[in-house]
N, C-alpha and C positions, 0 to 999 in steps of 0.2 A: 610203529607210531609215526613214519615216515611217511605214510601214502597221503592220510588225511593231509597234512601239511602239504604237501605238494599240488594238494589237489586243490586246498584254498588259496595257496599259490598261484595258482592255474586260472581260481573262478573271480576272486577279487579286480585284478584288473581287467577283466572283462565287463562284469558290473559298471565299476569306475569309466569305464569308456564308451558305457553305452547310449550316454547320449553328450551331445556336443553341450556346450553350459550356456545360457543365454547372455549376450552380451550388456554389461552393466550399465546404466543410463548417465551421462555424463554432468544431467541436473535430477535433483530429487529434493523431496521435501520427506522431510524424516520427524515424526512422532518423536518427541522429548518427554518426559516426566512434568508434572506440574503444569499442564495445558499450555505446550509448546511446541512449536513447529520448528525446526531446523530447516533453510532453504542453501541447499549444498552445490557445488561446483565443483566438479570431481573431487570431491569429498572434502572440500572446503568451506564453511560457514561464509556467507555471503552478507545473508539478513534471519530474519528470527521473528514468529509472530507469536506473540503472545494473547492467550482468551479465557484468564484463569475466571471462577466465580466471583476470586476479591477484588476485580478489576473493576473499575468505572466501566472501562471501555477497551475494545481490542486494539490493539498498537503491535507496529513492526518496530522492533530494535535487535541488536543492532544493525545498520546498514553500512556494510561497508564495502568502502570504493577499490578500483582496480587497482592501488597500492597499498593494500590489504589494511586502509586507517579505516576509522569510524567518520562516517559523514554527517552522522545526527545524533541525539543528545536527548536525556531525557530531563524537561525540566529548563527556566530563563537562568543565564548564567548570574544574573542580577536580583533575579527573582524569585529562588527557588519554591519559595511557598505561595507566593500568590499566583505562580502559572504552574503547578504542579499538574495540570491539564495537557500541560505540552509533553505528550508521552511520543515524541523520533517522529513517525508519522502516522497518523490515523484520522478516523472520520466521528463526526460528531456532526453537534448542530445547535445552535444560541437557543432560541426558542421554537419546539413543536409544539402547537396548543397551548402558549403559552408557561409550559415545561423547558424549564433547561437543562438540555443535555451537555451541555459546552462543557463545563465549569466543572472540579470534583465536589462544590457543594451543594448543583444542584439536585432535584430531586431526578432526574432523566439518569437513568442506568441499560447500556446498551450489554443485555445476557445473552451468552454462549449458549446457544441450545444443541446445534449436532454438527458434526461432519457428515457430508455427503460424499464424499470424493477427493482423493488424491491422486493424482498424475505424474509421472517421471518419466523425464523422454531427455535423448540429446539436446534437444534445443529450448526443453522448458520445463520448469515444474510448476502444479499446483495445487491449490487445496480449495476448494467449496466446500462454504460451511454456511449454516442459517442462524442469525440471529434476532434476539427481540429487545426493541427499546420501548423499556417499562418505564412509565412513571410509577414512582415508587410510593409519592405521596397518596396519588387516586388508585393504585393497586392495577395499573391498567396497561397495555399494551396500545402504543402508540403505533406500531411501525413494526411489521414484520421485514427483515432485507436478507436476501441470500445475497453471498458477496465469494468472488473469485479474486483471491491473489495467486496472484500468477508472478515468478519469474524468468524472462528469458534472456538467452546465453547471445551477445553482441560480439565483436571481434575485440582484441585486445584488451583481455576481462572485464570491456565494458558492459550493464547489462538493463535492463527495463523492469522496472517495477510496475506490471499492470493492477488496477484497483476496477474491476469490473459490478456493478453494484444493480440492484433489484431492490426495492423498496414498494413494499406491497400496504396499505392501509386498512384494516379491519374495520372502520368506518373512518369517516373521511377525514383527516389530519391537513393542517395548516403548516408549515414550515415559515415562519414569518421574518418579516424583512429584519436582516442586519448582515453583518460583512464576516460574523464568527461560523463558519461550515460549510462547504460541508467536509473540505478536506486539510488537513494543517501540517505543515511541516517543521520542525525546529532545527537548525541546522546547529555543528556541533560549535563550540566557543571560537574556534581561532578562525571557521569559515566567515562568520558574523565583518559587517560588514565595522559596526564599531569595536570592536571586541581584538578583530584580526585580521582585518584589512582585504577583507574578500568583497566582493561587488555581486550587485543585484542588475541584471539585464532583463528586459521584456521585447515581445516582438516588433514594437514601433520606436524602438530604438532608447526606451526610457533607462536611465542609470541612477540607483541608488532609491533610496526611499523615497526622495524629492521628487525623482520624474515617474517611478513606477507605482508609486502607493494608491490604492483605489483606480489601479486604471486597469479598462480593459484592455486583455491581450487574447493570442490563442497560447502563447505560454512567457513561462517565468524562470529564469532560470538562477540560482544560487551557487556561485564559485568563489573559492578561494583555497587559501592554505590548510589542508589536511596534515599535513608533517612540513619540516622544513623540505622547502626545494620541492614537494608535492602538491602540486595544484587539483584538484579535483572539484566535484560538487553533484547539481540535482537540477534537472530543469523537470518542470510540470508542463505536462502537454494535457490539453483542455480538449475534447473531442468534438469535433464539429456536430455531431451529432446530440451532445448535450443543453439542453432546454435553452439556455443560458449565453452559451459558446458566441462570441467570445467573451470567457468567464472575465470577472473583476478580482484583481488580485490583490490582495491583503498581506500586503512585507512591508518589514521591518530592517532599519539596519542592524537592531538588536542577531537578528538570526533566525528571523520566523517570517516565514510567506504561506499562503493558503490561496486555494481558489474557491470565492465566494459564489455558491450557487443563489441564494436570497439577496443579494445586495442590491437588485433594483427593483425588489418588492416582493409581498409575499406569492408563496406558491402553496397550492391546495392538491392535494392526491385524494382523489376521490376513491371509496371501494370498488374495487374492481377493475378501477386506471391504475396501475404501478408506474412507476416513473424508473425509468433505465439510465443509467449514467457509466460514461469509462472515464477513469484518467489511468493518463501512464508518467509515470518519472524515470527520467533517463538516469542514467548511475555511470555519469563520463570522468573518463581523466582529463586534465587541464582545463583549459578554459577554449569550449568551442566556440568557431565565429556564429554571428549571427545566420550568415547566411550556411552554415555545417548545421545549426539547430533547424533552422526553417526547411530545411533538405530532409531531416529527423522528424521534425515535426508534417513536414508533406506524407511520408513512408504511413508514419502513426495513423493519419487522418483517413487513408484508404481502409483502415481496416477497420470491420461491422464490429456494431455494438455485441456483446458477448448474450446467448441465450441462456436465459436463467430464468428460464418457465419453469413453476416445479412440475414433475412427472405425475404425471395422472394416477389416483390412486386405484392399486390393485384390485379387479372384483374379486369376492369374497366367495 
């Protein structure tokens, strides 16, 4: 009864050894339960996107900064039920065709239709996926948009939250003037600039609500206390290549800033024109100088708008 055994002995570690193991990728986006994305850093939860059916709208939460606190918030610390809209970070929009998608009571509902793709690599993870904003009242599809969230890996656990966007129109949609979308941020309670003594910067040097509110910049940035004695935040970087750019920014000292693509009048997506859009949010510890973002923000701006053509359909 001895030979067998020796001879599996013999063959198992041979097997086991026969091939080298591929090495494991240091960012991933990991499938959760309940239409959830996990976005990991050597096996650390970073941010988290959620795209369940009972959702208004897809939203990141949470995000958390290189001192492993939360940096956004779902919901106004003052407000929770009349801004119950404010889900950490995500895109929306006031009025399309007169549909509001902003608000959770408007009739505008932005549905989860597929993943296309997930990626993990050292230096980034992500996930492209397609969705559709229905008006719910007219049973209609406003806005087809494939959308890439991407995270990538910075020095000193700092990291970039890219929002790469495609908004394609089934007949021709209106996105009409106001200062609510297309992107919004809620920062968490003690960042807030009344709440918890954190401070609002823009590129031309504006401080707080009073110099930065409705002004254009090419970014915005949101820092304060994370924990005691941790200073962290978010700045939004506006893409020079966006319609808009440099966008008009929509903050708050409450804790909420946004870069408004409509704010200086309506925009029309015609069938067959899709309108391309990037932002990125940087994910820094402390409070960088103006001129360490502008340096960040230069890096950003060289880089192309992301392709998100869909793939040609297969002949038959």
């Amino acid at each position: 009864m001895r030979f067998p055994l020796l001879v599996a002995a013999c063959v198992i570690p041979t097997l086991l050894n026969a091939a080298e193991p591929k090495p494991v990728p240091k960012m991933q986006a990991a499938p959760l339960p309940e239409a959830q994305i996990s976005f990991q850093r050597e096996g650390t939860e970073i941010a988290r996107l959620h795209f369940g059916s009972h959702l208004r709208r897809p939203f990141v939460f949470p995000v958390i900064g290189p001192g492993g606190k939360h940096l956004t918030r779902m919901g106004h610390p003052q407000d929770p039920g009349g801004h119950s809209h404010h889900n950490s970070i995500w895109l929306s929009h006031h009025d399309i065709d007169k549909t509001n998608f902003w608000a959770d009571f408007g009739a505008g509902k932005i549905v989860h239709e597929k993943i296309e793709k997930f990626e993990d690599a050292d230096s980034h993870a992500s996930v492209l996926a397609t969705y559709r904003w229905m008006d719910e009242k007219e049973g209609k599809v406003r806005l087809v948009e494939r959308r890439r969230t991407a995270v990538v890996a910075m020095d000193k656990g700092e990291w970039m939250l890219l929002l790469d966007i495609r908004l394609d129109a089934p007949e021709s949609a209106t996105l009409g003037k106001t200062p609510f979308g297309l992107l919004g941020v809620r920062m968490t309670k003690t960042i807030g600039v009344r709440d918890g003594g954190g401070t609002i910067r823009n590129a031309a040097g504006g401080i707080d609500e009073k110099e930065a509110f409705w002004k254009p910049s090419k970014w915005c940035d949101y820092s304060g206390p994370a924990a005691d004695k941790i200073i962290e935040g978010i700045t939004i970087f506006d893409h020079p290549k966006n319609p808009n750019h440099p966008s008009v920014f929509h903050v708050r000292n409450d804790g909420w800033m946004g870069a408004s693509l409509t704010f200086d009048g309506p925009r029309t997506i015609e069938a067959g024109k899709p309108l391309s859009l990037r932002y990125g949010l940087y994910i820094h510890a402390g409070m960088p100088s103006a001129d360490e973002l502008n340096r960040k923000w230069d890096e950003f701006a060289k880089s192309d708008l992301f392709d998100l053509t869909p793939p040609m359909p297969k002949k038959k």
